[in-house]
C-alpha positions as CSV (number, residue, x, y, z in Angstrom):
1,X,-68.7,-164.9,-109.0
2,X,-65.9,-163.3,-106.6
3,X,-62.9,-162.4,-107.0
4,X,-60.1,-162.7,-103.9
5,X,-58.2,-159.9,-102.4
6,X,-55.6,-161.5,-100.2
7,X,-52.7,-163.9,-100.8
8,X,-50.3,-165.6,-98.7
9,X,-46.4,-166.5,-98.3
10,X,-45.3,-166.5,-102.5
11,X,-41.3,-167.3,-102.1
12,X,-39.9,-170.6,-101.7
13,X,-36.1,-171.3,-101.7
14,X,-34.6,-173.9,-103.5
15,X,-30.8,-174.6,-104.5
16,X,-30.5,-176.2,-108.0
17,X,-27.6,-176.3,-109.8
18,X,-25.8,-173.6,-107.5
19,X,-27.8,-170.8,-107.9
20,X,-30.9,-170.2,-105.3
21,X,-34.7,-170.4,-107.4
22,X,-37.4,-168.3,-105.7
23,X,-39.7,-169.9,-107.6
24,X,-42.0,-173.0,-107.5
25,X,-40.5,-175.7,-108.1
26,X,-41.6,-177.2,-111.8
27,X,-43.8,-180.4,-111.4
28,X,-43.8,-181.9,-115.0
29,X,-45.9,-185.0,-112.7
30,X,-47.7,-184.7,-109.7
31,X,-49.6,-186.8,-107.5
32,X,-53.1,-185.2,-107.9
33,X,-54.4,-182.2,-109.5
34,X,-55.3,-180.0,-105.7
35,X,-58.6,-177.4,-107.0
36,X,-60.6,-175.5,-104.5
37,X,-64.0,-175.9,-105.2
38,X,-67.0,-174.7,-103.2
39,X,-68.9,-177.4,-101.5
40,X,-72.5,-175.6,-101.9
41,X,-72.9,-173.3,-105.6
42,X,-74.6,-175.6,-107.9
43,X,-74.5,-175.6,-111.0
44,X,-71.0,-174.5,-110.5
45,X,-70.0,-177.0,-108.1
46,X,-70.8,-179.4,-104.7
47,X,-69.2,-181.5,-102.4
48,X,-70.7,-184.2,-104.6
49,X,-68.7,-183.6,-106.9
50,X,-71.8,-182.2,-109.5
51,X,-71.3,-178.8,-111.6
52,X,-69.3,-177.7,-114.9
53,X,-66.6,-176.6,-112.7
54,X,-65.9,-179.6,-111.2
55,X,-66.4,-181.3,-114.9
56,X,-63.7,-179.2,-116.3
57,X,-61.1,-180.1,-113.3
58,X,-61.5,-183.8,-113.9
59,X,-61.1,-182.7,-117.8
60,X,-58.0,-180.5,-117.1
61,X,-56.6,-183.7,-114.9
62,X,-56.9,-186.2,-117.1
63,X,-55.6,-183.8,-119.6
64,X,-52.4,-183.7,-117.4
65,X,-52.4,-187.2,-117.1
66,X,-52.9,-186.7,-113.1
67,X,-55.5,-187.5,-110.3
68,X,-58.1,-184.7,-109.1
69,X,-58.3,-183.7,-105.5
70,X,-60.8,-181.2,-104.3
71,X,-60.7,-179.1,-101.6
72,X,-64.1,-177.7,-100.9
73,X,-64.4,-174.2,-98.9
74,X,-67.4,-171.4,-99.3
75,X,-66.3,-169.6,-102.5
76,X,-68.4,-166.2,-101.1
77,X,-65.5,-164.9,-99.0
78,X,-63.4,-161.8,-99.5
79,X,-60.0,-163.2,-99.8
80,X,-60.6,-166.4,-100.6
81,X,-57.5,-166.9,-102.2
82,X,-55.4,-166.5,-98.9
83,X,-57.0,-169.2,-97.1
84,X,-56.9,-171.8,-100.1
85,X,-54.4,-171.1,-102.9
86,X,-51.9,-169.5,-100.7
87,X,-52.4,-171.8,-97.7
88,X,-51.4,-174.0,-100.2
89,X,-54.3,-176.1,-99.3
90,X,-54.9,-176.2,-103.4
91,X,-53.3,-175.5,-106.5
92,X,-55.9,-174.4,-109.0
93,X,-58.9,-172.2,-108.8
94,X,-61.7,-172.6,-111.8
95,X,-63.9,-169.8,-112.8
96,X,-61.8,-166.5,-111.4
97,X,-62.6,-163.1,-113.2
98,X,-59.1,-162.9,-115.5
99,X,-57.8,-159.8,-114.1
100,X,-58.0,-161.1,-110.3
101,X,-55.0,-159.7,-108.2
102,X,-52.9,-162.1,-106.3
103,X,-53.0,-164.8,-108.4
104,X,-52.0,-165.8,-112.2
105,X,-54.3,-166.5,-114.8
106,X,-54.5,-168.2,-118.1
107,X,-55.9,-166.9,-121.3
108,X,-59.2,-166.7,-120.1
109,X,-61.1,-169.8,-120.8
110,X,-64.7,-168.1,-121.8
111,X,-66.7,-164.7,-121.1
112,X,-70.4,-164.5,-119.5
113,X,-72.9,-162.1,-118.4
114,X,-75.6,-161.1,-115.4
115,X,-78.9,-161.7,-117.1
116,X,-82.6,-161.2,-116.2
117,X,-84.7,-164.4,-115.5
118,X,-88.2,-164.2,-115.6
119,X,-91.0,-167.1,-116.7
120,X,-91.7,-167.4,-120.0
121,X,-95.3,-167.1,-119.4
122,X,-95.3,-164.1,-118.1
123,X,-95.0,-162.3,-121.3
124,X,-92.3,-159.8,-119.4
125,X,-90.1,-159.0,-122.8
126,X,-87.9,-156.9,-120.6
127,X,-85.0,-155.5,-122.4
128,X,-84.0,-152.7,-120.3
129,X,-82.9,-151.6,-116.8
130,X,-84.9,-148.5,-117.3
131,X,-88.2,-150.5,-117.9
132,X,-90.6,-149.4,-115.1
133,X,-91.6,-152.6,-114.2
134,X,-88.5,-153.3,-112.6
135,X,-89.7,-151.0,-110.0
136,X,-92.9,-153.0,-109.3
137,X,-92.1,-156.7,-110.2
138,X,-90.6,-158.7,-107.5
139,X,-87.0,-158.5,-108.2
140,X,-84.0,-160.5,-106.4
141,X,-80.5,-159.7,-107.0
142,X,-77.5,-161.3,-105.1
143,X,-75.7,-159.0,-102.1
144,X,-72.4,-158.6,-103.7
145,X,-73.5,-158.2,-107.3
146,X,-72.5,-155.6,-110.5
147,X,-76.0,-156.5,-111.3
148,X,-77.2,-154.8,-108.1
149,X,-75.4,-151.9,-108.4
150,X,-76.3,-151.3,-112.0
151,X,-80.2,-151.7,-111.2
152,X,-79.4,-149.0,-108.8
153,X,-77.9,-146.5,-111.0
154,X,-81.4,-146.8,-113.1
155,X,-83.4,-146.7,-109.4
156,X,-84.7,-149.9,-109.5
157,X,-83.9,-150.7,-105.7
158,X,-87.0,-151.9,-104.3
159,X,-85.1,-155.4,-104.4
160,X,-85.2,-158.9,-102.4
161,X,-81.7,-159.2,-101.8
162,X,-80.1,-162.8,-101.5
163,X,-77.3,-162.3,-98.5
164,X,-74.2,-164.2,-98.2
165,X,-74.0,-167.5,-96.7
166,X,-71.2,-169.9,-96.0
167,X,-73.9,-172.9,-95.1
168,X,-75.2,-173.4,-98.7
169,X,-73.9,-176.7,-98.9
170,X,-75.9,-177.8,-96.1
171,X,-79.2,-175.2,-96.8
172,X,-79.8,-175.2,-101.0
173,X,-81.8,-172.4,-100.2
174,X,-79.1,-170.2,-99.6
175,X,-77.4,-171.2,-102.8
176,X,-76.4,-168.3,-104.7
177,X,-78.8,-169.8,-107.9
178,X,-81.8,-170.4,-105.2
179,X,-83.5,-166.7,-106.4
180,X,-83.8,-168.1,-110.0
181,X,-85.8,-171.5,-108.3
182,X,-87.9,-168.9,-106.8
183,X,-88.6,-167.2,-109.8
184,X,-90.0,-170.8,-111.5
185,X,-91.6,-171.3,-107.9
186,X,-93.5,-168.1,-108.4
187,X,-91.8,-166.4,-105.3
188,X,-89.9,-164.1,-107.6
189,X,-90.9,-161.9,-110.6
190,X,-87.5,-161.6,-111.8
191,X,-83.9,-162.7,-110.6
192,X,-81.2,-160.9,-111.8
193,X,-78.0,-163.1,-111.7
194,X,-75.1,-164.2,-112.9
195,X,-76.0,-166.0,-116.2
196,X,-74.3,-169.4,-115.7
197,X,-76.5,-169.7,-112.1
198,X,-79.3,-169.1,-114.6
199,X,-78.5,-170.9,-117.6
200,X,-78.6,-174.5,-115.8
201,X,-81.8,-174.1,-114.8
202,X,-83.6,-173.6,-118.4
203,X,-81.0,-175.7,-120.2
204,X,-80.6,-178.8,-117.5
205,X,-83.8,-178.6,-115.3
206,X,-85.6,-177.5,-118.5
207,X,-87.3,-174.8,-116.4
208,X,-89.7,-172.3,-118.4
209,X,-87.8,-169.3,-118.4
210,X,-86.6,-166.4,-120.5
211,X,-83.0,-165.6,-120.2
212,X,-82.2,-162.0,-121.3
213,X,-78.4,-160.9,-121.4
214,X,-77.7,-157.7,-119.6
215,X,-74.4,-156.5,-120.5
216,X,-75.6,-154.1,-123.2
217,X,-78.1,-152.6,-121.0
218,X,-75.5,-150.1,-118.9
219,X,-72.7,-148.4,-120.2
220,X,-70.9,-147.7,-116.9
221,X,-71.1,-151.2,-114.6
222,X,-69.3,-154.1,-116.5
223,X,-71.9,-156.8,-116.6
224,X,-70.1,-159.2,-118.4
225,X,-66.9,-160.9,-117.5
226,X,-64.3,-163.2,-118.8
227,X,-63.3,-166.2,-116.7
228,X,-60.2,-168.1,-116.2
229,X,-58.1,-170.6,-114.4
230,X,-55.7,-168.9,-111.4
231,X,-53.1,-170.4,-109.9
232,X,-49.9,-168.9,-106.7
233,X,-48.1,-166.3,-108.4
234,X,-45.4,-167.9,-108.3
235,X,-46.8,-171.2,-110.2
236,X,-46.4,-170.0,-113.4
237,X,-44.6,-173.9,-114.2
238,X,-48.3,-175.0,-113.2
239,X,-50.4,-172.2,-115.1
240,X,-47.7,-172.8,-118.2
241,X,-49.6,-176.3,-118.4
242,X,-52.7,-175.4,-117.1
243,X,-52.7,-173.4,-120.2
244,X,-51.8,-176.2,-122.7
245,X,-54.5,-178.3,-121.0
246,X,-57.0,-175.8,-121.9
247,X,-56.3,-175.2,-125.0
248,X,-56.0,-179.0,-125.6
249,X,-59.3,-180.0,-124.3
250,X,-60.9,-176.7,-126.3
251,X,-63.8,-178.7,-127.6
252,X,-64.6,-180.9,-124.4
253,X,-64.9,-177.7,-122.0
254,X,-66.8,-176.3,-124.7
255,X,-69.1,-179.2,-124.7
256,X,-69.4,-179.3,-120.7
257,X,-70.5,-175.0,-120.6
258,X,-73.1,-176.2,-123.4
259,X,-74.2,-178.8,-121.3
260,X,-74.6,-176.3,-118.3
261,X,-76.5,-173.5,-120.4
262,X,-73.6,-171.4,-119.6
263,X,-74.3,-168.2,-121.8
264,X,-71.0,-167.6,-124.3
265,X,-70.3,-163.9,-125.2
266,X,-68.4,-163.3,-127.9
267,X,-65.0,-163.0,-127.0
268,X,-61.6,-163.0,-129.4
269,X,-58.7,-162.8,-126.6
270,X,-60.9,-166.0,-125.0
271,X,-60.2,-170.1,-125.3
272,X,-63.9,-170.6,-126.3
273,X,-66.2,-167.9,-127.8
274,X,-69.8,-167.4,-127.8
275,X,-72.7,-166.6,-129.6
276,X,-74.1,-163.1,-127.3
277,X,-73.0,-159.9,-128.6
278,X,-70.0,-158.0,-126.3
279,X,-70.7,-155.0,-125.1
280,X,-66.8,-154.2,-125.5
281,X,-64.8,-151.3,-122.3
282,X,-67.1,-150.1,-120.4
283,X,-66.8,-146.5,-120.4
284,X,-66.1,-144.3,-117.2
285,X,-68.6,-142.2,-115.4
286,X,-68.9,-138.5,-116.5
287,X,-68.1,-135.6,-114.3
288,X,-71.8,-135.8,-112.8
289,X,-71.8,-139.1,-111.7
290,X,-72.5,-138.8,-107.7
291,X,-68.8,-139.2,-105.6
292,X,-67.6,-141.8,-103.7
293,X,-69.0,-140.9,-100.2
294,X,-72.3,-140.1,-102.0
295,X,-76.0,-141.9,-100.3
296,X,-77.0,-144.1,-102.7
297,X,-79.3,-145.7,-100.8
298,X,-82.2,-143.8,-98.8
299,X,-82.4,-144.3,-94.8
300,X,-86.3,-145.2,-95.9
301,X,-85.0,-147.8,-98.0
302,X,-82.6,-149.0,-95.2
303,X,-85.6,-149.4,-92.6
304,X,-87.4,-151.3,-95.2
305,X,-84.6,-153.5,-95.7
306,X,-84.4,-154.2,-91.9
307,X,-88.1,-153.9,-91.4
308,X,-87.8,-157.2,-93.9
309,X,-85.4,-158.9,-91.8
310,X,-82.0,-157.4,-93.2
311,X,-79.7,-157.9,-90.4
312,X,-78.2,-154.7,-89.0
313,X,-74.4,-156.1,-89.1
314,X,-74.7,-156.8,-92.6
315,X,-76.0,-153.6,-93.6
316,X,-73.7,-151.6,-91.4
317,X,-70.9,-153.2,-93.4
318,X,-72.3,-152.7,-96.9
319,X,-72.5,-149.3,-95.7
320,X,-69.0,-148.6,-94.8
321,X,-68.1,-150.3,-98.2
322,X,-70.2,-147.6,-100.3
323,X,-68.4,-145.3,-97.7
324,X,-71.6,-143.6,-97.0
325,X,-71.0,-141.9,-93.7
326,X,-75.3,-140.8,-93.3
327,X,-76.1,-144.2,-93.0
328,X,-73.8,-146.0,-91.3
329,X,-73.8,-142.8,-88.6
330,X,-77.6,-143.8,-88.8
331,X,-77.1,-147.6,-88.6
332,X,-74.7,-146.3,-85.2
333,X,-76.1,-144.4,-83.6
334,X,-80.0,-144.4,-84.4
335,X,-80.4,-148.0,-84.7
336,X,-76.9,-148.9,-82.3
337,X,-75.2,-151.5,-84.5
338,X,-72.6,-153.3,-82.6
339,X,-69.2,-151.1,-84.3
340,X,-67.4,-154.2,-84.3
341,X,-70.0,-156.6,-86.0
342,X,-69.2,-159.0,-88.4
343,X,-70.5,-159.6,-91.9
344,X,-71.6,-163.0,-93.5
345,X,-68.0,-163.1,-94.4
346,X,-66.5,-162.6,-90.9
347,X,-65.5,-159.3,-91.8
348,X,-65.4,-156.0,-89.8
349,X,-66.4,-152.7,-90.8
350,X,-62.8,-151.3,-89.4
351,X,-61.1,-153.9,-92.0
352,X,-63.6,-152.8,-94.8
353,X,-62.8,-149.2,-94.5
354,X,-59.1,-150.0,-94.8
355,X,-60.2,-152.2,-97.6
356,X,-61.6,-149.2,-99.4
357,X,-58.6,-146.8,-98.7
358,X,-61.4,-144.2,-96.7
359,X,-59.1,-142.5,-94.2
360,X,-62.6,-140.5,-93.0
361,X,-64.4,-143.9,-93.2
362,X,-61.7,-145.3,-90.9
363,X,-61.6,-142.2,-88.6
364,X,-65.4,-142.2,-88.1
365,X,-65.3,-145.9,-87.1
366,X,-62.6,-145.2,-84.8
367,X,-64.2,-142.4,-82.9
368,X,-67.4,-144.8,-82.6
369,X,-64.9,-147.3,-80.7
370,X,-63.5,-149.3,-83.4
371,X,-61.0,-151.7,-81.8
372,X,-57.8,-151.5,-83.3
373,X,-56.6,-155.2,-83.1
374,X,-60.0,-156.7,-83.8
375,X,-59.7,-160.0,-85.8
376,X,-61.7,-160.7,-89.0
377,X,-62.7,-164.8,-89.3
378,X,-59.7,-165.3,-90.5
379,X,-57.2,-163.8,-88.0
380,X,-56.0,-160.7,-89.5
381,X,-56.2,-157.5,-87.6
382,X,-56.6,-154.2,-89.2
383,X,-52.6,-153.4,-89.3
384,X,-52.3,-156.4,-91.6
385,X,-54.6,-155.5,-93.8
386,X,-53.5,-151.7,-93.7
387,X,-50.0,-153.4,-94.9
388,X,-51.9,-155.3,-97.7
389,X,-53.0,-152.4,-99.5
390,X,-50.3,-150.3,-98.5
391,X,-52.2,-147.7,-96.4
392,X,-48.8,-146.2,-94.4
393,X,-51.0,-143.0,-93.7
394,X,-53.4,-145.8,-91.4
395,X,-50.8,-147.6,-90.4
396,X,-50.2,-144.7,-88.5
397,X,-53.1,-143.8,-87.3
398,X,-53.7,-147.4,-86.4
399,X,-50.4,-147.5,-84.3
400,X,-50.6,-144.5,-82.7
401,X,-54.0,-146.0,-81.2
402,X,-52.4,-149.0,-79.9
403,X,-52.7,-151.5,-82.8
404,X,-50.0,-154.1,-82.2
405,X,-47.3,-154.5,-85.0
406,X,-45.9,-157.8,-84.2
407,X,-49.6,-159.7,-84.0
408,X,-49.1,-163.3,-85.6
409,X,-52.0,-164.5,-88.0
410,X,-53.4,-167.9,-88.3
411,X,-51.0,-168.7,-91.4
412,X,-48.1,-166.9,-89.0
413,X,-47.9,-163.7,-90.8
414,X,-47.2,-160.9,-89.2
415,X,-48.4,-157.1,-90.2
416,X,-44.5,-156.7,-91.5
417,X,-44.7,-159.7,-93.2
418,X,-47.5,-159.6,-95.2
419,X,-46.2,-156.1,-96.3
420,X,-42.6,-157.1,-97.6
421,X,-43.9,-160.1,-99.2
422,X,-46.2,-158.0,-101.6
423,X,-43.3,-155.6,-101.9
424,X,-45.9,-152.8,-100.0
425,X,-42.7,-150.4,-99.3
426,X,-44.8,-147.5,-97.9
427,X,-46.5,-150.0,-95.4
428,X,-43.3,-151.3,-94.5
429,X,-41.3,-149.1,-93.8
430,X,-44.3,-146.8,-91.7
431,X,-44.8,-151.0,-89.3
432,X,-40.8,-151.0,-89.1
433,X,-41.4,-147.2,-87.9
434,X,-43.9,-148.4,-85.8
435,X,-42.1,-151.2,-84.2
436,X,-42.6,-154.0,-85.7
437,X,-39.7,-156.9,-85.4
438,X,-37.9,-156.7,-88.2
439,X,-36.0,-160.2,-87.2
440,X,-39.2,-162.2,-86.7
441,X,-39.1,-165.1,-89.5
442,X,-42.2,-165.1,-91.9
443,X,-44.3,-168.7,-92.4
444,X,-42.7,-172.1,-92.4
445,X,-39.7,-171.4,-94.7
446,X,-38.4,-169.2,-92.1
447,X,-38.1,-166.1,-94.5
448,X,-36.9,-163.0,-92.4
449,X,-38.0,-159.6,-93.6
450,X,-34.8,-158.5,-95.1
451,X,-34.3,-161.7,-96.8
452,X,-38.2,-160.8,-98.7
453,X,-37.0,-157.1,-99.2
454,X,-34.4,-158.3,-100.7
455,X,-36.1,-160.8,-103.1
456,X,-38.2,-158.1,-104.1
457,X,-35.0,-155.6,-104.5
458,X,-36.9,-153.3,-102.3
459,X,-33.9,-151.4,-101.0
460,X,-35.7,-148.6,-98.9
461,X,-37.1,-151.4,-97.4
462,X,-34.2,-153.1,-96.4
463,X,-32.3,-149.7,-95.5
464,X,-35.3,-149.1,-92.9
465,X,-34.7,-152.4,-91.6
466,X,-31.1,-152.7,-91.3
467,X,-31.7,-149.3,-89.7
468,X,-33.6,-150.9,-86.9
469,X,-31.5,-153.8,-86.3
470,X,-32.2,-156.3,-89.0
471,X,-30.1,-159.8,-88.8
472,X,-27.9,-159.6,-92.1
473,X,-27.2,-162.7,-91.5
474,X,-30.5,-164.6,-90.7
475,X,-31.1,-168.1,-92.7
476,X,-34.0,-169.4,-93.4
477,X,-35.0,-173.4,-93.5
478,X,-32.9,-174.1,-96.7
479,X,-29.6,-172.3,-95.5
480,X,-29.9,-169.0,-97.3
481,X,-29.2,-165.6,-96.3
482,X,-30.8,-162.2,-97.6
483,X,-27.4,-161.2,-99.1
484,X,-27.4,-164.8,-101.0
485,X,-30.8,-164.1,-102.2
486,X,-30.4,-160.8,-103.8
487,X,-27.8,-162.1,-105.6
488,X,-29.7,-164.8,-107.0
489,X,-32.4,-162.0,-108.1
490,X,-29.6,-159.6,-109.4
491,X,-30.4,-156.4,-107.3
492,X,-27.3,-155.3,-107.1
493,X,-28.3,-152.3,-105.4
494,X,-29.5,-154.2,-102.5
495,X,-26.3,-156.5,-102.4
496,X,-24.0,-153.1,-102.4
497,X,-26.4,-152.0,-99.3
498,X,-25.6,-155.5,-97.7
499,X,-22.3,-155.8,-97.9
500,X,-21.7,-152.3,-96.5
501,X,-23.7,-152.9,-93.8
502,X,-22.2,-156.2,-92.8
503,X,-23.3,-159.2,-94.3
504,X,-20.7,-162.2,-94.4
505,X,-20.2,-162.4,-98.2
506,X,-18.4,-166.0,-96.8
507,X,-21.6,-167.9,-95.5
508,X,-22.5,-170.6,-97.1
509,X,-25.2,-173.1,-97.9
510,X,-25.0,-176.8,-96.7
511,X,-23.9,-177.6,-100.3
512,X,-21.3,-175.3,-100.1
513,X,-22.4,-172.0,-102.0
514,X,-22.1,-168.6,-101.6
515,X,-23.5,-165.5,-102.5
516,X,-20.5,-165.0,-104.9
517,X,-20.9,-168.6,-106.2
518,X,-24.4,-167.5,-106.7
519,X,-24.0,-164.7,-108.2
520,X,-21.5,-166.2,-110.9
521,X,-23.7,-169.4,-112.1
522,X,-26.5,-166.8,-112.5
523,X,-23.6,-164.6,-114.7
524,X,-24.4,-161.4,-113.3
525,X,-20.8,-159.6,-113.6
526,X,-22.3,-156.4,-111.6
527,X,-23.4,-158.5,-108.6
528,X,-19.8,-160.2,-109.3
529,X,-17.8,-157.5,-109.0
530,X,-19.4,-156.3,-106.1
531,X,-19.2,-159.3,-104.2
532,X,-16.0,-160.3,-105.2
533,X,-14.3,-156.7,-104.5
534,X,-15.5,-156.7,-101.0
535,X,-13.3,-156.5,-98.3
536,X,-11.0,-158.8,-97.1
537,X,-12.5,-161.4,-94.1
538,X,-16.0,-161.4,-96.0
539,X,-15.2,-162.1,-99.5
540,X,-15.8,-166.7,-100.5
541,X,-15.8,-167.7,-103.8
């Protein structure tokens, strides 16, 4: 189960019926249903075109009376959801948590939990994380796991832990599921997993094995999740359907989880509910709780790991995630991990601590010789994904070092670009301060900054980049200008700003409209009255 962090380019431009749509455009038929699937995660799915979610796609197409195409790429990375959904190589996503940022969800389709799964001749009968077997048996828990950090709150973390891997679909053993085969294989005691991975094993392969829910076992680390179908943010045409699919095809999906000894909690707000108790909101950590920066993990413990073949670049990233400065100081200097390493996921420490907001994490990495333009797999340096999370205070820091602002990513996003698109103001205007080009245009539609700022009715944005020379009067592939744009979108803030800064209230789109035009099919009489009142020369109805 992950959940992505990053998105991509959400605004396309359209003229219908005079006025400009910054929306998708509705698709009441299509040519194919377009879902990313993972080529290697049975039981969830293959390139085969086996597991429940790639049962429920060819449900949820039929459903809309369209073909299923699948495009198949590792589901293990951190922001996934830029280099699929937003790269518009896909349209839908199965199985995403239901509050997953970036995207848009339906009513989430059913809720699950991590579980325990040991043999059932074993006679283990454990039901909870505080049983001091845990400590002994030979337990395996996935890298990126809730279940792994929950065993660690109750100090079971003498673990055999399953690393990330974007070759499963060509080696099953490093499958996500593979820990529960090694439990029936003997080479495990106990696998702590996510329950669906678990649930096809004793339901289809009719493995022996006890499958004990865990999600009423902690009261702080939500163990149990509800799932859903995402789609762009701006798709909501698309999710709108999605949605009467689902509901629809209630009893078929219901049938293919069953099928897949996918473990139903009960869940009221979801499509299907199950038979597993809820545990309900999790509660929050009291005052005691260790702090973020704390050592959970001992540098014995770390040795062991590596001592057991734990490679030193993945570790030295999980530690700068738990922004624990002992060990990765340790993992630097005592055991000299390469700064700049990459994870499984092609991700670098440097990105990771802008990830977790950890201005000391960053600044530690950066006095070990963090490079400040590094790229991650995917192309993005650390100043884009400062801007993604809106880190100005790093973006500073970053620039100051000699990060460059106007570096292009593989999906031709810039640092400025990917921060006016997500409406990140303080990132934006600190890359602007830094020199970024505020007249570059952003991805294929050709969208300038100013014309996103003003989509998003971010007018200290736009003032910052007017300020540094901004085109007012930039189109982008469809013949629209900013100040036509935030006049479709009724900020009339932003248009006011425009038109005293310059913009030709007169241009107009190859069909002949104009901002006023615009403004007047949409009936917006402040946006009217401004347009329509401004001064002579740039005034066309």
């Amino acid at each position: 189960m992950t959940t992505g962090k990053r998105g991509g380019l959400a605004l396309t431009a359209a003229l219908v019926t005079g006025a400009v749509a910054l929306t998708a455009v509705p698709r009441e038929t299509q040519a194919a249903l377009r879902v990313c699937a993972d080529p290697g995660n049975m039981p969830l799915s293959d390139s085969r075109g086996e597991g429940f979610e790639n049962k429920i796609a060819r449900v949820l197409a039929r459903a809309l009376d369209t073909g299923l195409e699948n495009y198949y790429r590792p589901g293990v990375e951190r922001g996934l959801t830029r280099t699929t959904l937003d790269a518009e190589q896909c349209d839908v996503m199965l199985d995403m948590p239901a509050d997953a940022e970036d995207v848009l969800t339906t009513t989430p389709l059913y809720r699950s939990t991590y579980v325990l799964a040991y043999r059932s001749d074993r006679g283990l009968a454990i039901k909870s994380l505080d049983d001091p077997r845990l400590k002994t048996l030979r337990v395996g828990v996935y890298e990126t796991s809730a279940i792994r950090e929950a065993l660690a709150e109750h100090d079971v973390r003498k673990v055999r832990i399953h690393y990330l891997s974007h070759d499963a679909d060509l080696v099953p053993a490093d499958q996500p599921s593979h820990q529960v085969q090694q439990v029936i294989d003997g080479e495990l005691d106990v696998a702590a997993a996510w329950g669906p991975l678990a649930g096809y094993y004793r339901t289809v392969k009719q493995a022996p094995l006890v499958i004990q829910p865990v999600n009423l076992m902690d009261d702080y680390v939500p163990l149990e999740f509800d799932m859903a179908v995402a789609v762009r943010r701006n798709d909501r045409d698309l999710q709108r359907r999605l949605e009467q699919a689902i509901r629809q095809e209630r009893d078929a999906l219901r049938a293919i989880l069953d099928e897949y000894g996918v473990p139903l909690v009960r869940c009221d707000t979801c499509i299907i509910s199950g038979d597993l108790p809820a545990h309900g909101p999790y509660r929050k950590r009291p005052p005691q709780a260790p702090e973020r920066g704390g050592t959970s993990v001992s540098i014995a413990q770390l040795n062991d790991w590596l001592a057991h073949g734990a490679s030193i670049a993945v570790e030295l990233n999980n530690a700068v995630l738990a922004d624990d400065r002992a060990r990765v100081l340790y993992l630097l200097e005592k055991k000299h991990a390469e700064v700049g390493a990459l994870d499984l996921q092609g991700e670098a420490p440097l990105h990771h601590a802008l990830m977790q907001r950890s201005d000391s994490m960053v600044g530690l990495l950066l006095a070990h010789g963090a490079d400040v333009n590094q790229r991650d797999r995917d192309g993005w340096t650390p100043l884009m994904t400062a801007a993604y999370y809106d880190d100005a205070a790093d973006i500073k820091v970053l620039a100051a070092r000699g990060a460059d602002p106007n570096a292009v990513s593989a999906q031709n996003l810039t640092p400025l670009g990917i921060a006016v698109q997500y409406g990140k103001d303080a990132a934006a205007v600190a890359l602007v301060e830094a020199g970024a080009d505020t007249r570059r245009p952003i991805g294929e539609a050709a969208y300038t900054p100013l014309m996103l700022a003003s989509a998003n009715g971010s007018l200290r944005v736009a003032h910052a980049l007017i300020e540094k020379g901004a085109d007012l009067n930039a189109r982008n592939s469809g013949g629209v200008t900013a100040l036509m744009i935030a006049a479709a979108k009724g900020h009339a803030d932003v248009v006011e700003l425009l038109v005293r800064a310059g913009a030709d209230v007169g241009a107009q789109t190859e069909h002949g409209d104009t901002a006023l035009s615009i403004a007047r099919a949409r009936g917006d009489p402040k946006v009217i009255k401004l347009l329509d009142e401004a001064p002579r020369g740039r005034s066309g109805a």
